[in-house]
C-alpha positions in Angstrom: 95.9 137.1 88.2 93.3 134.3 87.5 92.9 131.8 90.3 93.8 128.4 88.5 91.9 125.4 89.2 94.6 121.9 89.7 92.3 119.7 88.2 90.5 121.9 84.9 92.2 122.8 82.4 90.7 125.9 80.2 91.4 126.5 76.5 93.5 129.4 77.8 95.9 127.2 79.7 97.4 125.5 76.3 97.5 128.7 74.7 101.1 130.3 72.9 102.6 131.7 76.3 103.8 136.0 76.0 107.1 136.8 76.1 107.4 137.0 79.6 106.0 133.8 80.5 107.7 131.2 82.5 105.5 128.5 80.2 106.9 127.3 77.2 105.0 126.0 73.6 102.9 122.7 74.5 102.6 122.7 78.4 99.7 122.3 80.5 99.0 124.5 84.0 97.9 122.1 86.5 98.0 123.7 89.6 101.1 126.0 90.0 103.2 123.7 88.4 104.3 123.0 84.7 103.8 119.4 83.0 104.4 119.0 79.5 101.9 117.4 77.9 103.5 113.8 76.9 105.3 113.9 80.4 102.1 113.3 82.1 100.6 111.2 79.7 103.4 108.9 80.4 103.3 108.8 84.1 99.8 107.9 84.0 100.4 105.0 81.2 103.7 103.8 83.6 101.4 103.8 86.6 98.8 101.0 84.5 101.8 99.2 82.7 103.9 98.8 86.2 101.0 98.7 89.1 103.1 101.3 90.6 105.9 99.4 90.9 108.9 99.9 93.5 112.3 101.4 91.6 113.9 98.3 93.1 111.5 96.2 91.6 112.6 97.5 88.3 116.7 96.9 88.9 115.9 94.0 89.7 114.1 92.9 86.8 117.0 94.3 84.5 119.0 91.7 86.5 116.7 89.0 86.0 116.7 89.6 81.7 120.3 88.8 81.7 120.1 85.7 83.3 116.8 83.9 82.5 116.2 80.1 82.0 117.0 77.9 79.5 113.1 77.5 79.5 112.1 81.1 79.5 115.1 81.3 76.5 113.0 78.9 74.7 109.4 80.2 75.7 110.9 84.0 74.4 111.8 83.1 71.5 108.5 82.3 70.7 106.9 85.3 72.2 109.0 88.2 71.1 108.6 90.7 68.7 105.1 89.9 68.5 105.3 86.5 66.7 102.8 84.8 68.7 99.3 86.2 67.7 100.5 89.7 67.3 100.6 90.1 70.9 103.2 92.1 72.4 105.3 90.4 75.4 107.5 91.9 77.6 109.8 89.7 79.9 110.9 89.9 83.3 108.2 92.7 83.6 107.7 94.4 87.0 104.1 94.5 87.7 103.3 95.9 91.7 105.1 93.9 93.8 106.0 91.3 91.4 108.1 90.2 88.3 106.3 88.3 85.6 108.3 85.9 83.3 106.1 87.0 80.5 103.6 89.6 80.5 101.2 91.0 77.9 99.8 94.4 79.0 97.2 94.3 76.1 95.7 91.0 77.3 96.7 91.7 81.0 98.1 88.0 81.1 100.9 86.9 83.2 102.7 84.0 81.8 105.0 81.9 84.2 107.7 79.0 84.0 108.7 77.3 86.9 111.5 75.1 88.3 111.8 72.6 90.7 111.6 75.2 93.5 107.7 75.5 92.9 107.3 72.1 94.1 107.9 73.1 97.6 104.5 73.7 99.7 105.5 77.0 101.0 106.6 78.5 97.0 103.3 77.1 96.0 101.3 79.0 98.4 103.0 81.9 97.8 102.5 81.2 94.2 98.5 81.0 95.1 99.0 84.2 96.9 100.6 86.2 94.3 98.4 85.0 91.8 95.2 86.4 93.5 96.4 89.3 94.5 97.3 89.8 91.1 93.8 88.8 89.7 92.4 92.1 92.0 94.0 93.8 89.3 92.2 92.0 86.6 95.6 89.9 85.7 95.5 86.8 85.0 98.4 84.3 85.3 99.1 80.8 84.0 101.7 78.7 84.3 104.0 76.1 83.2 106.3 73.6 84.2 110.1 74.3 82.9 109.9 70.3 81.4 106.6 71.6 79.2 108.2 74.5 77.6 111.2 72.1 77.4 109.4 68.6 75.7 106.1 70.1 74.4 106.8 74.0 73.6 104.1 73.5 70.5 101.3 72.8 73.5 102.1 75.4 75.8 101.6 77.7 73.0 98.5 76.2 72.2 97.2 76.2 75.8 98.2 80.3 75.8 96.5 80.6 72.7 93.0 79.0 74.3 93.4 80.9 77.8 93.4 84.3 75.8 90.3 83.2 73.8 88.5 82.0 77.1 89.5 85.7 78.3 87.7 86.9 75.2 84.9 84.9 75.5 84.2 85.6 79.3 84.3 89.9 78.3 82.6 90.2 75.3 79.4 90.8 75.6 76.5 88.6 75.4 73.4 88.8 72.3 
């Protein structure tokens, strides 16, 4: 029996499997065990959408979908189904630790709408907090106040629209 290597995969190892193989059509040895192929794509792809994000994290963001804000009502409506710039937006989005409002994964832009609560000192600085530890991931976050999605919902669009063309500016690269 060949002595399989965990993280190379050969030609062989996608092959059709014999009659009596334990492998079915499409799967991939890694190690001893048995991945299909789109299995492990997916796990990898959860891991960069989610930061690796706790399973209670998620429950609790289905939670939070069913009972947003007036505000984030109003700032989804214009976000969904990719009618702002083409950009896809997912809300109440577990990222790490953390649930964004709004989050595009494409832009890696955290878009947040906050009561009166984040007037207090001590929300604020965890507000600060969460926000760099979020930008070691390369995620930015901006925010808004639930009055400016409420009075001006025209300008907070316009102010996302010129943070994701400073993003673009800052990583292309220069002539």
């Amino acid at each position: 029996m060949k002595h399989l290597n965990p993280l190379v995969l050969s030609p062989q190892d996608t092959s059709t499997p014999g009659p009596f193989s334990s492998r079915r059509r499409g799967e991939r040895v890694i190690g001893f065990l048995y991945f299909y192929k789109m299995v492990y794509i997916g796990k990898s792809r959860e891991y960069l959408l989610h930061l690796n994000a706790a399973e209670w994290i998620f429950e609790k963001a289905r939670v939070l979908r069913h009972s947003m804000t007036e505000a984030e009502k109003i700032l989804w409506d214009e976000l969904k189904n990719r009618k702002f710039k083409g950009l896809k937006f997912r809300r109440q989005h577990p990222v790490h630790r953390y649930i964004a409002d709004f989050y595009c994964h494409e832009k890696r832009l955290i878009i947040e709408v906050d009561g009166g609560i984040h007037d207090q000192e001590e929300t604020n600085e965890q507000d600060l907090n969460r926000t760099a530890e979020l930008g070691r991931f390369g995620i930015s976050v901006i925010r808004f106040r639930n009055e400016q999605v409420f009075n001006q919902v025209d300008q907070v669009l316009h102010e996302i629209s010129k943070h994701i063309e400073s993003m673009a500016s800052r990583n292309s690269p220069s002539p």
